[in-house]
Each structure stands twice: as C-alpha cells, then as structure tokens.
C-alpha positions as semicolon CSV with decimal commas, in nm:
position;residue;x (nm);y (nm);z (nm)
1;X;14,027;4,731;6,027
2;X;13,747;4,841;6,165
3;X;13,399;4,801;5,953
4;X;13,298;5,110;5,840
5;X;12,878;5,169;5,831
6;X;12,742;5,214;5,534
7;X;12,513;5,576;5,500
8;X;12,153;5,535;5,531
9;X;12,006;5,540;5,215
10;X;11,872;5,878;5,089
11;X;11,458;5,786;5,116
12;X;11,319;5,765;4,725
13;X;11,074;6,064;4,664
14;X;10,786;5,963;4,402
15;X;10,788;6,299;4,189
16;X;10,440;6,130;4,031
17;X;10,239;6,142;4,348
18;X;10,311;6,500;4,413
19;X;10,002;6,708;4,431
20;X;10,027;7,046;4,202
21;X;10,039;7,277;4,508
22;X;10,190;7,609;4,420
23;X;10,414;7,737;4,545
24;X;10,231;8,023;4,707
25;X;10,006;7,841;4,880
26;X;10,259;7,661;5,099
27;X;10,270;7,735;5,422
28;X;10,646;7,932;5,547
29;X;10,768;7,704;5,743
30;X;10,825;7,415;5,435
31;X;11,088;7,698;5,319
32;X;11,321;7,674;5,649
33;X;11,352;7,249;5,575
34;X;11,599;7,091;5,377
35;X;11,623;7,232;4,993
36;X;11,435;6,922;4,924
37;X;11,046;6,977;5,094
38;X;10,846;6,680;5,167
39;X;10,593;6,513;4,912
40;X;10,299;6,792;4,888
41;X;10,548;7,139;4,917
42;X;10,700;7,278;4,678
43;X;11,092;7,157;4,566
44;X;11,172;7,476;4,501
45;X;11,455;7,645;4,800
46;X;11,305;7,978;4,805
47;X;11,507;8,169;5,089
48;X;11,293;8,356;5,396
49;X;11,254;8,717;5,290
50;X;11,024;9,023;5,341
51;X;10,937;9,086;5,020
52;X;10,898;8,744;4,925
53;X;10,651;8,645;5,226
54;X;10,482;9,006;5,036
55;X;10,451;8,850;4,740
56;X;10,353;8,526;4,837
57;X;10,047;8,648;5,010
58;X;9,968;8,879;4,745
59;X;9,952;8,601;4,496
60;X;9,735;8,428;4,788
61;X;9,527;8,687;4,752
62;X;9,510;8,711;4,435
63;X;9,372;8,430;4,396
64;X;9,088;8,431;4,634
65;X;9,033;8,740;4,520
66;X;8,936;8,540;4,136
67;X;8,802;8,248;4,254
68;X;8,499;8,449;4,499
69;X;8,195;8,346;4,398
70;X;8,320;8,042;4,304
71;X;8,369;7,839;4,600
72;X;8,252;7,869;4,978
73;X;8,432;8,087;5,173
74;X;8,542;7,733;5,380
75;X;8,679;7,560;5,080
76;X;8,883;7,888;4,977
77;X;9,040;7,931;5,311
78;X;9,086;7,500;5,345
79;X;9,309;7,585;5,031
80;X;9,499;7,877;5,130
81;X;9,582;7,771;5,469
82;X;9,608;7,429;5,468
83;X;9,870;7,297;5,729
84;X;10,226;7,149;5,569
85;X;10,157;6,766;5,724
86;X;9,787;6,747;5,558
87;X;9,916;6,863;5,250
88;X;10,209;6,505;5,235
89;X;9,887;6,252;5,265
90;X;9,632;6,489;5,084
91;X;9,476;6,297;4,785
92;X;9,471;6,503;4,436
93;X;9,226;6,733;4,419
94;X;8,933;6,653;4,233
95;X;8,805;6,826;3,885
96;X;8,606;7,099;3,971
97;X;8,216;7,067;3,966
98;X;8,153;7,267;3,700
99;X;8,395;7,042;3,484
100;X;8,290;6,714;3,573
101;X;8,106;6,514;3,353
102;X;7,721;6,478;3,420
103;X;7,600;6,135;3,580
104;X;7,457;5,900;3,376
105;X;7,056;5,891;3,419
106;X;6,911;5,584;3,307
107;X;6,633;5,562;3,116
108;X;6,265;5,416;3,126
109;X;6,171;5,177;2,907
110;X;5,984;5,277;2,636
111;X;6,142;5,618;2,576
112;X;6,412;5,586;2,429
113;X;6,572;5,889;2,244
114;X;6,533;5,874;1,912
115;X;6,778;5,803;1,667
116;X;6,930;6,139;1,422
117;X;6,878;5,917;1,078
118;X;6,541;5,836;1,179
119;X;6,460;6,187;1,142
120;X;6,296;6,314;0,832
121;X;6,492;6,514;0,567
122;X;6,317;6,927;0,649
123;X;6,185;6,816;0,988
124;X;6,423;7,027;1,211
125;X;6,385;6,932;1,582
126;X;6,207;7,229;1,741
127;X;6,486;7,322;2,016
128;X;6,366;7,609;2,298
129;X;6,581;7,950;2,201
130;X;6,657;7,983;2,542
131;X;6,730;7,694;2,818
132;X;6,785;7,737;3,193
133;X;7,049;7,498;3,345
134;X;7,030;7,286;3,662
135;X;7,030;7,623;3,874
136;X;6,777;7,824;3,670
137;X;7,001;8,073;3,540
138;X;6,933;8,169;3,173
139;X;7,266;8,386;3,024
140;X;7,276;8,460;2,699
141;X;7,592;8,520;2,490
142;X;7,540;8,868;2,282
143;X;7,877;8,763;2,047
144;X;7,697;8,461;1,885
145;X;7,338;8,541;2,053
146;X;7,318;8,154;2,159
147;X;7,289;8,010;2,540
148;X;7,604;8,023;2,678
149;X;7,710;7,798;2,988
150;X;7,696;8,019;3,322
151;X;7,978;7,886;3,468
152;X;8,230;8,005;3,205
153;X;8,116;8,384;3,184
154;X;8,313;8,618;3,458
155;X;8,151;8,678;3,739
156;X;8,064;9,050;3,643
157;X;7,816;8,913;3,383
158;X;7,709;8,607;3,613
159;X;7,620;8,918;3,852
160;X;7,442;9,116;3,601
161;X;7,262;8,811;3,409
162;X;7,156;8,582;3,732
163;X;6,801;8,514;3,775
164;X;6,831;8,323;4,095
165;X;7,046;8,526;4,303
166;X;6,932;8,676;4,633
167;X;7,069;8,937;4,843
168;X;7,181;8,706;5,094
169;X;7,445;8,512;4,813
170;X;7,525;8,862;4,653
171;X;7,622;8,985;5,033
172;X;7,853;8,602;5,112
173;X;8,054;8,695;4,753
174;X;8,100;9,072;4,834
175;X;8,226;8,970;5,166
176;X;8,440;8,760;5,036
177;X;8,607;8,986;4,759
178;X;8,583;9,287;5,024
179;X;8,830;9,076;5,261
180;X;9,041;8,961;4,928
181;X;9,042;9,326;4,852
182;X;9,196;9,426;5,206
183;X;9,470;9,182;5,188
184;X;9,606;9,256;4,828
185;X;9,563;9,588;4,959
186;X;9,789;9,559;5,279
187;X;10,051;9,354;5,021
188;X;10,069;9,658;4,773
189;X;9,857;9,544;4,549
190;X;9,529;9,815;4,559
191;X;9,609;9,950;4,177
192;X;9,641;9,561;4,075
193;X;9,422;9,488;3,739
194;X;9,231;9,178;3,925
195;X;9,133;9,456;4,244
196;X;9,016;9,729;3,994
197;X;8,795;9,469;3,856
198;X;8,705;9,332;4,186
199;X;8,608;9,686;4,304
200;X;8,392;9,754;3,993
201;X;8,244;9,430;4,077
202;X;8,153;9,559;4,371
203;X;7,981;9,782;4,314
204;X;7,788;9,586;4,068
205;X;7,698;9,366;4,414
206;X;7,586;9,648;4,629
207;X;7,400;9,749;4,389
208;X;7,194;9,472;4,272
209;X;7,140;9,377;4,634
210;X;6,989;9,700;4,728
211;X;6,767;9,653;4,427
212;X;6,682;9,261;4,531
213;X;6,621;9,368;4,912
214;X;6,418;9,627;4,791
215;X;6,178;9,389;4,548
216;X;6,202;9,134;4,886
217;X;6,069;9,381;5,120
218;X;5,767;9,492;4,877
219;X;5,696;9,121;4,814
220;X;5,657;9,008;5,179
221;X;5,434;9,371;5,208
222;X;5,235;9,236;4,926
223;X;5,216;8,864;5,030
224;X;5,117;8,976;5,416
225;X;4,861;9,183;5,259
226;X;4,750;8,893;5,038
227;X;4,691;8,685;5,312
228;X;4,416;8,945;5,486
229;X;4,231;9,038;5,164
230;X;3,905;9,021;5,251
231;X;3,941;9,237;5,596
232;X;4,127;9,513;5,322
233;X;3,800;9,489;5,107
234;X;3,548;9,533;5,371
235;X;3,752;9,804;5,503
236;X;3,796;9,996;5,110
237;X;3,395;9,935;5,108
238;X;3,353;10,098;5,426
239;X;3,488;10,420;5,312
240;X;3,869;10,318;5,447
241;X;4,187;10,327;5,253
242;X;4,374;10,071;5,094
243;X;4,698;9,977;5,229
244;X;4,976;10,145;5,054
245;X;5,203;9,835;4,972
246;X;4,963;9,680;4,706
247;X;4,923;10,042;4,536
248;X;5,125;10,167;4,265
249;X;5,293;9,795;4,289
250;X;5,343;9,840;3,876
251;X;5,512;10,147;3,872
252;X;5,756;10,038;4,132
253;X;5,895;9,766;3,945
254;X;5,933;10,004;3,687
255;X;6,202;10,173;3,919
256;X;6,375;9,841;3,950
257;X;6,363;9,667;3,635
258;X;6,626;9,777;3,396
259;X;6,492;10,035;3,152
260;X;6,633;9,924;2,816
261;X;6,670;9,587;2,731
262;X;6,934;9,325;2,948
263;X;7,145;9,521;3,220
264;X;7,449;9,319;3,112
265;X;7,434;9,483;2,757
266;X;7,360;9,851;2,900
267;X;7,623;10,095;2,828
268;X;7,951;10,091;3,041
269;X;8,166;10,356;2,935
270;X;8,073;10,582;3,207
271;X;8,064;10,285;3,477
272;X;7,993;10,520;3,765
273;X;7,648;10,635;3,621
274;X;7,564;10,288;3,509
275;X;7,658;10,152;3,874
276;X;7,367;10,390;3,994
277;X;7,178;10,344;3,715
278;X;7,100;9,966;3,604
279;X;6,811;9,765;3,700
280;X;6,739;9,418;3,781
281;X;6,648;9,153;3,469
282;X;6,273;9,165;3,399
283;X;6,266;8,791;3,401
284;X;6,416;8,791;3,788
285;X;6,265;8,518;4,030
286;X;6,177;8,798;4,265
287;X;6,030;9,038;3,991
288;X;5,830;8,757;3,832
289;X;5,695;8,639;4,162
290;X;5,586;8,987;4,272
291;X;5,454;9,028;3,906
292;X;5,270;8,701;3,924
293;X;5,105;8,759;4,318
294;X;5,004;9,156;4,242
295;X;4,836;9,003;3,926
296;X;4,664;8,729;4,107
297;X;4,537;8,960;4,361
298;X;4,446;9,205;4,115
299;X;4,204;8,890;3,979
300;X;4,085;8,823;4,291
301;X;3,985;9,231;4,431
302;X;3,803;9,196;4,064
303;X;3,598;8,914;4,134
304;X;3,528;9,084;4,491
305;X;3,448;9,411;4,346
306;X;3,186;9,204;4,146
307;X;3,010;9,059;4,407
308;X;2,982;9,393;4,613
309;X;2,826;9,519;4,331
310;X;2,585;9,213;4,269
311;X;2,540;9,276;4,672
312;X;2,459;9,640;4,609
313;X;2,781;9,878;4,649
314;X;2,722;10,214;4,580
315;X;2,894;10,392;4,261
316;X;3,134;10,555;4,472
317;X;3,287;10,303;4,660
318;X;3,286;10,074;4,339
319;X;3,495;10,322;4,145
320;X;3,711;10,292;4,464
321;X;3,764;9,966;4,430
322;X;3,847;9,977;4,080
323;X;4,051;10,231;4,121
324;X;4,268;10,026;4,361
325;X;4,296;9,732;4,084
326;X;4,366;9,988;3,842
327;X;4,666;10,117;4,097
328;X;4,764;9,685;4,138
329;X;4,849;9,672;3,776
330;X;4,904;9,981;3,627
331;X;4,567;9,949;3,375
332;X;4,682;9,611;3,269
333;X;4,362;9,361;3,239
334;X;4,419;9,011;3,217
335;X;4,104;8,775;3,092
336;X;3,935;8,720;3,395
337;X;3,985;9,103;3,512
338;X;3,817;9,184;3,123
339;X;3,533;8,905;3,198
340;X;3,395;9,043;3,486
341;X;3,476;9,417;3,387
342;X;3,157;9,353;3,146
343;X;2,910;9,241;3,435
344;X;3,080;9,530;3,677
345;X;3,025;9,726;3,411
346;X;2,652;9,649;3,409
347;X;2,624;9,727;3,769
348;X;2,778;10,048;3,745
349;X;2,535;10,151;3,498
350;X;2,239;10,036;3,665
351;X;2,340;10,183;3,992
352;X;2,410;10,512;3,804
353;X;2,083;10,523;3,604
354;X;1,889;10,456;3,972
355;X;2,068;10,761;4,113
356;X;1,958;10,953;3,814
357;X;1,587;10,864;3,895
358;X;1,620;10,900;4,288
359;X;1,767;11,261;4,181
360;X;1,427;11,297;3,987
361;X;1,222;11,214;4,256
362;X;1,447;11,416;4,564
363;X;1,402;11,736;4,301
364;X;1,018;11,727;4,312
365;X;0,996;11,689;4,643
366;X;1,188;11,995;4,674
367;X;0,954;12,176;4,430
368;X;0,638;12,062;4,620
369;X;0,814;12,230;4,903
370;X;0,863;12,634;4,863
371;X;0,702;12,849;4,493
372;X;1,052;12,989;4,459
373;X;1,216;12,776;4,157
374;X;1,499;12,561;4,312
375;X;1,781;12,644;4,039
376;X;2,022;12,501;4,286
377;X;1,837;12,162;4,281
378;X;1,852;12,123;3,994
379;X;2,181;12,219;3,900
380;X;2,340;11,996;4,135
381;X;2,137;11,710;4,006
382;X;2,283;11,771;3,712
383;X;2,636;11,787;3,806
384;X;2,610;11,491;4,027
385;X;2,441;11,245;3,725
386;X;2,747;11,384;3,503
387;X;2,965;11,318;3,757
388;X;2,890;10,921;3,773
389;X;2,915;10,895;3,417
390;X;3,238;11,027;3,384
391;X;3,326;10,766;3,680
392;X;3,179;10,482;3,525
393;X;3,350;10,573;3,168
394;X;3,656;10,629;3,314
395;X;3,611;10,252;3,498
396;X;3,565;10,111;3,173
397;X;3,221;10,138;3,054
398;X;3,127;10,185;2,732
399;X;2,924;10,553;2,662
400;X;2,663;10,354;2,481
401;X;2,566;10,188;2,770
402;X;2,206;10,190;2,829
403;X;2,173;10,253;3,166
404;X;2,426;10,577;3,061
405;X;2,214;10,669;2,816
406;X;1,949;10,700;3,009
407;X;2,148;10,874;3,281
408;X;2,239;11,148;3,047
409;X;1,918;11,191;2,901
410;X;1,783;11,295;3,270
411;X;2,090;11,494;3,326
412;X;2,001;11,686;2,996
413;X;1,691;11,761;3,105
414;X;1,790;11,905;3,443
415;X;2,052;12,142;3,259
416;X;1,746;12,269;3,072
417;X;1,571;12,312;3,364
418;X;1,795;12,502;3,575
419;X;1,815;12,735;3,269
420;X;1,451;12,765;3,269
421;X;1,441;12,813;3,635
422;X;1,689;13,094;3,650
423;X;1,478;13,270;3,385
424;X;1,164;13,204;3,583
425;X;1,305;13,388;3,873
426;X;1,394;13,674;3,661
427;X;1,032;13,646;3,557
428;X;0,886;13,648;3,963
429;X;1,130;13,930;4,032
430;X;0,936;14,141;3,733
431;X;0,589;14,034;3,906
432;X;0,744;14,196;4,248
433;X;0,829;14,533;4,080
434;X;0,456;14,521;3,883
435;X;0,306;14,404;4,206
436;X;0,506;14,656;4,442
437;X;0,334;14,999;4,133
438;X;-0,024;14,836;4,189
439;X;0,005;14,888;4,573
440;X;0,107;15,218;4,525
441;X;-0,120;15,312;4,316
442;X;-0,401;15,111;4,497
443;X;-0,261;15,340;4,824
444;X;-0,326;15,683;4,611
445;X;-0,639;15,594;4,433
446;X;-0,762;15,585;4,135
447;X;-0,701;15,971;4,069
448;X;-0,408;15,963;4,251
449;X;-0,075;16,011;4,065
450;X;0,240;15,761;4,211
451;X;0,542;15,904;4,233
452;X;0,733;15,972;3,907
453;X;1,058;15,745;3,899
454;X;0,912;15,479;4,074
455;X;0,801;15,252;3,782
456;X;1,134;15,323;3,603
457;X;1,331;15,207;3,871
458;X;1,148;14,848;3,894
459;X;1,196;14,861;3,520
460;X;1,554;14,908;3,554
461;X;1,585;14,616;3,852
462;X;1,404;14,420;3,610
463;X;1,682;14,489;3,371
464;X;1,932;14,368;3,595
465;X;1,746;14,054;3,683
466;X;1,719;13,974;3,299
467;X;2,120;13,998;3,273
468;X;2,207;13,796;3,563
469;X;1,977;13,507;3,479
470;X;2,171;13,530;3,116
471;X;2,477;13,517;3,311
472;X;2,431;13,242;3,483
473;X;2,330;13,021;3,180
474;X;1,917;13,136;3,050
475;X;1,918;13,116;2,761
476;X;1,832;13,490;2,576
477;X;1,550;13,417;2,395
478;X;1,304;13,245;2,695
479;X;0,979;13,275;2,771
480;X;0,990;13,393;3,099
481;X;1,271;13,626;3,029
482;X;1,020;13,791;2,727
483;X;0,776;13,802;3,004
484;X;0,963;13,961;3,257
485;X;1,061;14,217;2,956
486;X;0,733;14,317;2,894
487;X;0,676;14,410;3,249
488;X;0,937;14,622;3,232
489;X;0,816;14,780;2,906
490;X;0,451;14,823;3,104
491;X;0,644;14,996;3,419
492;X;0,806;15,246;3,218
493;X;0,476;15,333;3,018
494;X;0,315;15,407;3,347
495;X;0,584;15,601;3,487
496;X;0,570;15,819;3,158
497;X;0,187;15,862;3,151
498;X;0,219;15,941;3,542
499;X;0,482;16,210;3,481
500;X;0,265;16,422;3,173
501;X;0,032;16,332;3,428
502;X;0,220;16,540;3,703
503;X;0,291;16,802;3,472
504;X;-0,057;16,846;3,407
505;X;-0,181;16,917;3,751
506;X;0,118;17,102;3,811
507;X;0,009;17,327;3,517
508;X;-0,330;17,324;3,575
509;X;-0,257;17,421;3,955
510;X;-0,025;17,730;3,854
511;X;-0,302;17,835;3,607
512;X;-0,565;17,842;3,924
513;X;-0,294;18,017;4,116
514;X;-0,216;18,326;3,891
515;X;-0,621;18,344;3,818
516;X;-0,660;18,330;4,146
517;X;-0,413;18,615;4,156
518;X;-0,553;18,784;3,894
519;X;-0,875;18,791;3,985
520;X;-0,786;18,887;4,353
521;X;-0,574;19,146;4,179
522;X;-0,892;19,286;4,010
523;X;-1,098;19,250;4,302
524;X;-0,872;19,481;4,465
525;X;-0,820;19,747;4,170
526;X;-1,222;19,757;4,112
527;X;-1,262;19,836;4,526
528;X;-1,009;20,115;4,438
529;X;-1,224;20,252;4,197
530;X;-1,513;20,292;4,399
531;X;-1,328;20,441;4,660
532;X;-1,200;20,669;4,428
533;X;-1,563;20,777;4,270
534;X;-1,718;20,814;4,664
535;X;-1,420;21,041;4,705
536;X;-1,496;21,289;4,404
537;X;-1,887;21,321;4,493
C-alpha cells in the first residue's frame, strides 16, 4: 500500500512570550486570520462587524484620550497603530518612566549618609515641608497636607498645581485630548464619563494658557525694556514718559495670580465660573521671574534716581521718577530701595528748601518792581512751597525733615503776607478816595463847599474794599484794614460838615433874597407915598 504522509506538525505557540496587547489595539486585519492570531495579536476570534470595529476604536480612543499628557503624541500613536508584523518580534514593553526605579548615584568619599541609630534620641532631622522633584513641580496633597508625587495626581490637578508648565506644553496636551475628543466623538462616545472630564480639562488648559501667554508677553515687554534702562531714564528726566509695560507691573499680576490661596483647592461647584475665574499659582516660574526682574529693576531706577539727584534733578522730575518705582512695585520697598530712599530723601528736601529761598528772592524782586502790593506773588509762592512738600511727603520723607521745616516756615510767612498785602490794598484804595476829596476841595478853595455825596460815596467804596480783602483771606482785625476804616470815618465827617455847610449858605442866601425883596418892596411902597403926598398939595 501506498505510504501515506504524515501531517505537518501544527507549529508550537509559546503563550509566555506573548506581549499583553489588547485586544483593541490590534490592528483589523489579525481578525480575518485563522481563529488562532500570530504571537503579538490577540487569540481571541472576534468576527468583522460594524459595531465592533465602533467599539474597538472607541476604546482606542479612550485610551488616548487618558493617557494625554502622559506620553508624546509619537509614542501614543506608535501604540495605537502599530502594524500586525512589528507587533510578532516586538520586545515587552518596558515599565513606564515614572515607575522605574531611580539609578543608583554613587557616592564621594567622605560623605557618606549617616546612619538612623547614630542619631540622637530628640534630634529630629530637619526635613524641608515642601520638596520639588526632578522637574520642579511642587504638588501638595490637601487630604494628608504632605508632598505628594506629581506623577500619580490626575492630570486636572497636575494642570492646576504645575509650576513649570508653559503655554507651548499646555497647547501639545490640549491638542492631543481635542483630537481624542473628536474620535470618541465620531464612535458615540461624546456623553462618555472620561470625555466630560476631558472637556472640563479643557477648559482648565485654555485657560491657564491664556493666563501663561499673557505673563510671557509682559515678561519679554519688561525684559526688552530692561535691557534699554538707562535711554528710559534720561528720557523720564527729560520730561518724557515712561514706557507703559514696566508700569502698574504689580497690579497686573494681581489679575493673574489666583486670588485666594492654591487654584487647585478653589471652589468647583460652579465649574463654569471657576473656569473663567482661577488664576495662575503665585509660586509660577513665569510669575516669580517677572516678580524677581520688575523688583530688580525697581532697585536699579532707585539707585538711578539717586544719582540724578546727587547730579542735581529738579523736585519735579524726581517725584517722577519715584513715582514710576512706586508704579514697578506697587509701594513695596525692598532694602536697597529703603537705603537709598533716606539719601533721596535728603535731596528732595534740600532741593525743596532752595526753591523756597529762590521763591524769596524772585518775590522781592517783584516788590522792588511796581508800589502796588503783589498779593499774587506771594500767594503763588506759597502754594508752590506747599506744593513740594506734599510731593516730597508723599515720596517718603519724613515731615520733620529739616530742609521741610524750613520750607514751611517760609511758606508760612508768605500766607501771612499775602493776607497783609490784600489788606494793604484795601488800605491804598482808602488813600485814592481821601486823595481824590483833597483835589476837589483844593479845585474849590478853601471857602469853597465840594459837592455833598461825594465823600460818602468814597466812604462807601472804601467799605467795599474792606469786605473783599476779608473775603479773600485779611484777616478782620489788621492794621491797614483799621486804617483804611478811619479814612472812611474822616470822608463821611467831611461830607456831613460840607452838607450843614450847604444848608447854611443856602439859608443865608434865601435870607438876602427875601430882604432883598423886602427892602425893594419898601423902597417901592415909600416912593408911593411921596407920590401920593405931591398929589394932595
């Protein structure tokens, strides 16, 4: 009989050296091979369906949709759509970083760590509440308020808690859930628990990397700035502005820095208003190295502000520079911005107790200049010395400054004297109206009689003078206001003597007219009467 062939032997399949590949991530055509896949698929037959190639990419998705963030975008999609034949000679995947041991680092001689017996009973090693880990980020777990590793908190709280983030990693792991997103999307799974949370997460991302690109943009405003400093200060000195990116640098980190506390323990329950609402971490790399430049520069416009003082800056322009500092950090001082406060401060009172005396000086050359008492002079002397010390107070120095003092004392005395020059000119103004009677009554003579009203109406401009100067700040009882009341008191005692006066030689010239009369009428009467006796002889 004919010699039958034996069958080939089946091939033996090592089950041990199968990689754990899920069964979702292999690819479709494994499921149209024999019910038994190769080494690396799955040895599950799964038959070809709609709704199962659904599923199986929603699970897919799924799963990049957890793991963004937590691998590159290459080594997600090497995973997902690895090809069938690399998958049979693939090697096992290795442990994850984050789970592999740390290397060994070996240690100089000399320092070694010390043993735990050898330390003293009560002598607790001092450990640091709070320790960053080999990518600087600090997290703190609010359940047992110890450090917690970063790597095992979700990635909402990595987002919220990360001091070394940028807006460029924020945008890579928003792309990548934003493309997860569409896919479980397009395999029915949008109201999915993992793409809620994604989406809230989200947001969380968009938000904190408009915040970061914000800080990023102010900080290269700043540092540009930084690097032309002294062009800004001769420009400030020179009556210019300064540029608008290092003002008002502390109150815009106030926008951006979380308001209460840690913006992972902020309230959630309404998570749309605390999307628009939370802040960056105060301790930030970005905020801390804007913090850290504004406050060096702020040191460094001090120390210029000193020298143009020491070089001669007027008050004005000083304030102006303060005022900038004071815009830098808010009216923080840190000790070299308090050091040389006390010699600017110095400066600032010299410089305003030398204006004081040049104001001095420009008022009596204004005197020596016209009779008529310069009120306005001297008021605005006064209200310009006033006006620098209130500036330099409000810079920061002290009202018992000398040079203040001194200041104030000849602004005092101006105030007095405008006071007494307004009442002097009420005083001249009475020596017009006296002056103005004498010519008239130099014009009549010495028997002559002025007209009545005349005095009395000086007196009463007088009057008016006398109020106005008390309006405007004379003081009632004056010298030159009692002067210019007695005046007015002489004035009206001449106009009444000059109206009995009047009425005198009005009387005495109506007596002379009706004797005149009379006698005329008498003359007449006795020429009757001899006409009469001529007519009876």
């Amino acid at each position: 009989p004919e010699e039958v062939e034996p069958p080939s032997p089946r091939p033996e399949v090592h089950l041990e050296k199968r990689p754990f590949v899920p069964s979702h991530k292999v690819k479709p055509d494994a499921f149209e091979a024999d019910w038994r896949a190769p080494i690396g698929q799955s040895v599950m037959w799964k038959p070809k369906s709609e709704s199962l190639d659904r599923s199986r990419r929603l699970l897919a998705s799924l799963h990049d949709l957890r793991r963004a963030g937590q691998e590159s975008p290459e080594e997600a999609t090497t995973v997902s759509t690895a090809p069938a034949e690399a998958a049979q000679t693939a090697a096992p995947p290795a442990a994850p970083p984050q789970a592999a041991a740390p290397a060994a680092v070996a240690e100089p001689e000399g320092e070694k760590e010390p043993d735990a017996a050898a330390t003293k009973p009560g002598e607790e090693e001092q450990q640091p509440q709070e320790e960053e880990d080999d990518v600087g980020f600090v997290p703190i777990d609010r359940r047992s308020n110890n450090v917690a590793n970063f790597q095992d908190l979700p990635l909402f709280e990595q987002t919220l808690c990360n001091l070394q983030d940028d807006a460029a990693s924020l945008r890579n792991v928003a792309e990548q859930i934003r493309e997860a997103d569409g896919a479980c999307s397009d395999c029915g799974g949008a109201r999915h628990a993992s793409t809620v949370i994604a989406r809230r997460l989200l947001g969380v991302l968009d938000r904190k990397m408009e915040l970061l690109e914000g800080v990023q943009d102010r900080l290269d405003l700043v540092e540009a700035a930084f690097a032309r400093k002294e062009r800004i200060v001769d420009r400030v000195c020179a009556g210019g502005e300064a540029p608008p990116e290092i003002l008002g640098v502390a109150a815009f980190l106030k926008k951006y820095i979380h308001a209460h506390g840690e913006p992972q323990d902020a309230n959630k329950s309404d998570f749309d208003a605390f999307v628009h609402s939370f802040g960056l971490p105060e301790r930030h790399k970005t905020v801390v190295k804007l913090r850290d430049l504004i406050a060096d520069f702020a040191d460094w416009w001090t120390v210029a502000t000193l020298k143009k003082a020491e070089g001669g800056l007027d008050v004005d322009n000083i304030m102006r520079m303060l005022d900038v500092v004071k815009s830098m950090t808010g009216g923080k001082k840190s000790e070299k911005m308090q050091e040389a406060a006390v010699a600017i401060n110095d400066k600032i009172a010299e410089q305003v107790l030398v204006f004081a005396e040049g104001m001095v000086k420009k008022d009596e050359f204004a005197c020596s200049r016209s009779d008529v008492p310069q009120v306005e002079s001297a008021r605005k002397a006064a209200r310009d010395i006033n006006f620098n010390i209130k500036e330099a107070i409000v810079g920061g120095c002290p009202t018992d400054h000398p040079g203040l003092v001194g200041a104030k004392k000849i602004a005092s005395e101006f105030e007095v004297l405008t006071k007494s020059r307004i009442a002097e000119k009420a005083h001249i103004h009475a020596k017009m109206q006296l002056m103005k009677d004498d010519n008239a009554q130099q014009v009549l003579g010495p028997d002559g009689i002025v007209e009545v009203g005349l005095a009395t109406r000086g007196a009463e401009s007088i009057d008016d003078a006398m109020k106005k100067a008390v309006k405007e700040g004379a003081p009632k009882v004056h010298e030159h206001l009692e002067a210019a009341k007695n005046i007015a008191s002489t004035l009206r005692e001449r106009d009444g003597v000059r109206k009995r006066m009047k009425n005198r030689q009005e009387r005495m010239e109506k007596e002379k007219l009706e004797k005149e009369k009379q006698e005329k009428k008498n003359k007449k009467k006795k020429k009757k009467d001899e006409d009469d006796d001529d007519d009876d002889d």
